[in-house]
Backbone as CSV, one residue per row, in Angstrom:
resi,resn,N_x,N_y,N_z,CA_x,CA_y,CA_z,C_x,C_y,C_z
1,UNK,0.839,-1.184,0.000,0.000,0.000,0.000,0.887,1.252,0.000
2,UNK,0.377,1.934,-0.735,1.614,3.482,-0.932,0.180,4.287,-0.188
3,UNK,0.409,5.922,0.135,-0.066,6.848,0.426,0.426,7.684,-0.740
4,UNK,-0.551,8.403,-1.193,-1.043,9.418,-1.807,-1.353,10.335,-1.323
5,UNK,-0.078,11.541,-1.588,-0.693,13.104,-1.273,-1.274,13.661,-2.603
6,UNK,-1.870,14.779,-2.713,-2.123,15.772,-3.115,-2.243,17.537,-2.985
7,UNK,-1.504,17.920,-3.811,-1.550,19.350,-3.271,-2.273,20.431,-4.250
8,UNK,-2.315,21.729,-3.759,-3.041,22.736,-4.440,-4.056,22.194,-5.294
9,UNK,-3.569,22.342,-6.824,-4.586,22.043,-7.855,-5.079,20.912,-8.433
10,UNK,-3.491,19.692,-7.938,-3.525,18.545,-8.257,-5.058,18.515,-7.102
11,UNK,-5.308,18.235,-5.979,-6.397,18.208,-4.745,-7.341,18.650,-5.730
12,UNK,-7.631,20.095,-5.781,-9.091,20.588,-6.435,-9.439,19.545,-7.410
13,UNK,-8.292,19.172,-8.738,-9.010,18.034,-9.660,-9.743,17.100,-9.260
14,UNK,-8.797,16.454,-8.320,-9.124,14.973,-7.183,-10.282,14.796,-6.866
15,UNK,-10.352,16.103,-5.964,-11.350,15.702,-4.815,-10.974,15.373,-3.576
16,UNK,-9.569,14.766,-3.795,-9.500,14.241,-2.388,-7.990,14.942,-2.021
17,UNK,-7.419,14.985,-0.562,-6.060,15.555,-0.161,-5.242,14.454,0.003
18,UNK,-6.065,12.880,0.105,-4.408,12.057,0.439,-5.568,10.678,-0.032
19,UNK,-4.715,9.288,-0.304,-5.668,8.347,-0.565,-4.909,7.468,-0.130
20,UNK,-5.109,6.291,-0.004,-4.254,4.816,-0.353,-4.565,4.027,-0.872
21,UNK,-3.291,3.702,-1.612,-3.585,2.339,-2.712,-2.706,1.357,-2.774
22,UNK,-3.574,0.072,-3.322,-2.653,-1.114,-3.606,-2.405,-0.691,-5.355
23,UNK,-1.067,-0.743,-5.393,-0.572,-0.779,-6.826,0.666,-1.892,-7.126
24,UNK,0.563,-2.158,-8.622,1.574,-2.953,-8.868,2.809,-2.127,-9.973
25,UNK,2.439,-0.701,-9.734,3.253,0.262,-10.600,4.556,0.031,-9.879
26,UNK,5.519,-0.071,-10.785,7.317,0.035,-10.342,7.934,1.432,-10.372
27,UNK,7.442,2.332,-11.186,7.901,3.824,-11.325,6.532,4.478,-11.102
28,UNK,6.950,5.668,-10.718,6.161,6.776,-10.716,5.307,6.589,-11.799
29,UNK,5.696,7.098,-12.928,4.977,7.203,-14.267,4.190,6.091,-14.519
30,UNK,4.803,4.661,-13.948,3.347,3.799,-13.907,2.134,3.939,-13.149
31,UNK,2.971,4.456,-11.707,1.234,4.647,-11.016,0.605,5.761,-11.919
32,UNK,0.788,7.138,-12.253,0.306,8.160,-13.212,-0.549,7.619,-14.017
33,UNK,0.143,6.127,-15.109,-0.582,5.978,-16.044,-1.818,4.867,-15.154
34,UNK,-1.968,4.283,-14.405,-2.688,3.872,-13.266,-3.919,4.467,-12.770
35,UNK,-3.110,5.520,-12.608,-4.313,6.889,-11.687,-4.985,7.396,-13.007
36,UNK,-4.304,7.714,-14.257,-5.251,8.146,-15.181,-6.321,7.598,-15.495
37,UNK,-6.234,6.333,-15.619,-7.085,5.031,-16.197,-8.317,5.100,-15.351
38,UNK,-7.882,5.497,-13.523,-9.481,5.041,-13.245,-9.806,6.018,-12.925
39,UNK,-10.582,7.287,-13.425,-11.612,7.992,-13.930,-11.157,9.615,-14.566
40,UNK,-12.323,10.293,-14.853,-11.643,11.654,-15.881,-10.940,11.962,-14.827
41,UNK,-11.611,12.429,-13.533,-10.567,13.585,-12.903,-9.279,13.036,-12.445
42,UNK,-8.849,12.216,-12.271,-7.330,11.890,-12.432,-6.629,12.107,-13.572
43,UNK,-7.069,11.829,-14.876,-6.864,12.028,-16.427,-6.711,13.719,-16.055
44,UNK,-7.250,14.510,-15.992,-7.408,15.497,-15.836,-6.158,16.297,-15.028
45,UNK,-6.101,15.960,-13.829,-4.942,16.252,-12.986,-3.264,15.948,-13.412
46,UNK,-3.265,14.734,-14.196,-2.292,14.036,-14.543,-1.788,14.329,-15.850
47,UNK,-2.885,15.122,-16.611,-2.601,15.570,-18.176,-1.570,16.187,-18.241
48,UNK,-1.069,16.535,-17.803,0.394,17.260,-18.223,1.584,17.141,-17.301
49,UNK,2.255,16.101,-17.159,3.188,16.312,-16.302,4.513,17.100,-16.213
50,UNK,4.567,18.015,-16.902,5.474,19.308,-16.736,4.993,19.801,-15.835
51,UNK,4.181,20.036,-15.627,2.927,21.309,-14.784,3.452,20.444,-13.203
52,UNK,3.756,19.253,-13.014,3.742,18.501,-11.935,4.791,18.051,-11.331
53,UNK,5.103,18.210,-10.126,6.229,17.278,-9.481,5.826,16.929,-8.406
54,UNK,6.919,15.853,-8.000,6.486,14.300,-7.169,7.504,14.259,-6.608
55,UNK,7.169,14.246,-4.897,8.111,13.719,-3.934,7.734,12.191,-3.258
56,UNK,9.046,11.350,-3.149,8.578,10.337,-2.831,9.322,9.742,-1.646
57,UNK,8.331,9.787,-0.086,8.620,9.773,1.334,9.852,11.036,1.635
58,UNK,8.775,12.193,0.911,9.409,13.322,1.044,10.386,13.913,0.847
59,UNK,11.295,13.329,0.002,12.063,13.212,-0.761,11.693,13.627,-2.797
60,UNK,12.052,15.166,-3.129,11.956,15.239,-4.616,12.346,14.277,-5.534
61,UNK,11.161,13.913,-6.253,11.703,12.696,-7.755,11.751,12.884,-8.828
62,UNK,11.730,11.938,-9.696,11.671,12.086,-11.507,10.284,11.392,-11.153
63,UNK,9.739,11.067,-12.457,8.769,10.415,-12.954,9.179,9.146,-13.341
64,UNK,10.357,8.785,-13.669,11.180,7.298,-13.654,11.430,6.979,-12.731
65,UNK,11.290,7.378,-11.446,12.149,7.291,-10.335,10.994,5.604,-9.616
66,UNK,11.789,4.671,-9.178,11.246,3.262,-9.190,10.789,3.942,-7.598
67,UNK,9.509,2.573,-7.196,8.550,2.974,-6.452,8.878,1.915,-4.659
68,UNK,9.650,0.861,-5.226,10.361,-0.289,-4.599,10.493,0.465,-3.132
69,UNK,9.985,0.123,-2.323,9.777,0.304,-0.676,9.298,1.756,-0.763
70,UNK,8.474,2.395,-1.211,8.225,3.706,-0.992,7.169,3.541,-0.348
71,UNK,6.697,4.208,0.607,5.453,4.191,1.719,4.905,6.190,1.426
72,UNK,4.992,6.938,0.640,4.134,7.843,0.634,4.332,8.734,-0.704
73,UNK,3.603,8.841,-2.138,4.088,9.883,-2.797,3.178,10.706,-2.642
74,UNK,3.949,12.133,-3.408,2.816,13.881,-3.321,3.365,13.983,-4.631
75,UNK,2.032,14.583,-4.921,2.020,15.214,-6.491,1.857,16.523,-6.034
76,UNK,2.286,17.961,-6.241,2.206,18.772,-6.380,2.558,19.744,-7.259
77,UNK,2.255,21.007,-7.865,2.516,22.259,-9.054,4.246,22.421,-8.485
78,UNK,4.511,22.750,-9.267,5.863,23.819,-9.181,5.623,24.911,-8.465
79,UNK,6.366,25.156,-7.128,6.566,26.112,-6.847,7.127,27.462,-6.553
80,UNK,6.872,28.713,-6.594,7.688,29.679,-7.204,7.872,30.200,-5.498
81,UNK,9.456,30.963,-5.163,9.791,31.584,-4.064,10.031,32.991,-4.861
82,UNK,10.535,33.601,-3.397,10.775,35.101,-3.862,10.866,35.369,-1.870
């Protein structure tokens, strides 16, 4: 079972702020193509992954980045400082 965050806009698509799932995805980009599949508003959230980055057990990733003992990812926008 992984945990699922969500933040800002990725959330508004959702619906939801955090979930858990059984997956058999090995990379990131498999759960993505995973989460797209079961229904629009994930398709929706997931449509562009430039727009998106993913930390995994809080730790910043790639989208290749393998999923092998990970216990929590977050999808969240890019964020801008100043």
């Amino acid at each position: 079972m992984i945990d699922l965050l969500y933040f800002a806009w990725v959330r508004e698509r959702i619906g939801l702020p955090r979930e858990r799932l059984a997956t058999e995805a090995r990379t990131v980009a498999d759960l993505v193509e995973e989460l797209r599949a079961r229904e629009e508003r994930y398709a929706l959230a997931f449509a562009d992954l430039s727009s998106l980055r993913v930390a995994l057990d809080q730790e910043l990733a790639e989208f290749d980045a393998p999923l092998e003992g990970v216990r929590e990812v977050a999808f969240f926008p890019p964020m801008t400082g100043g």
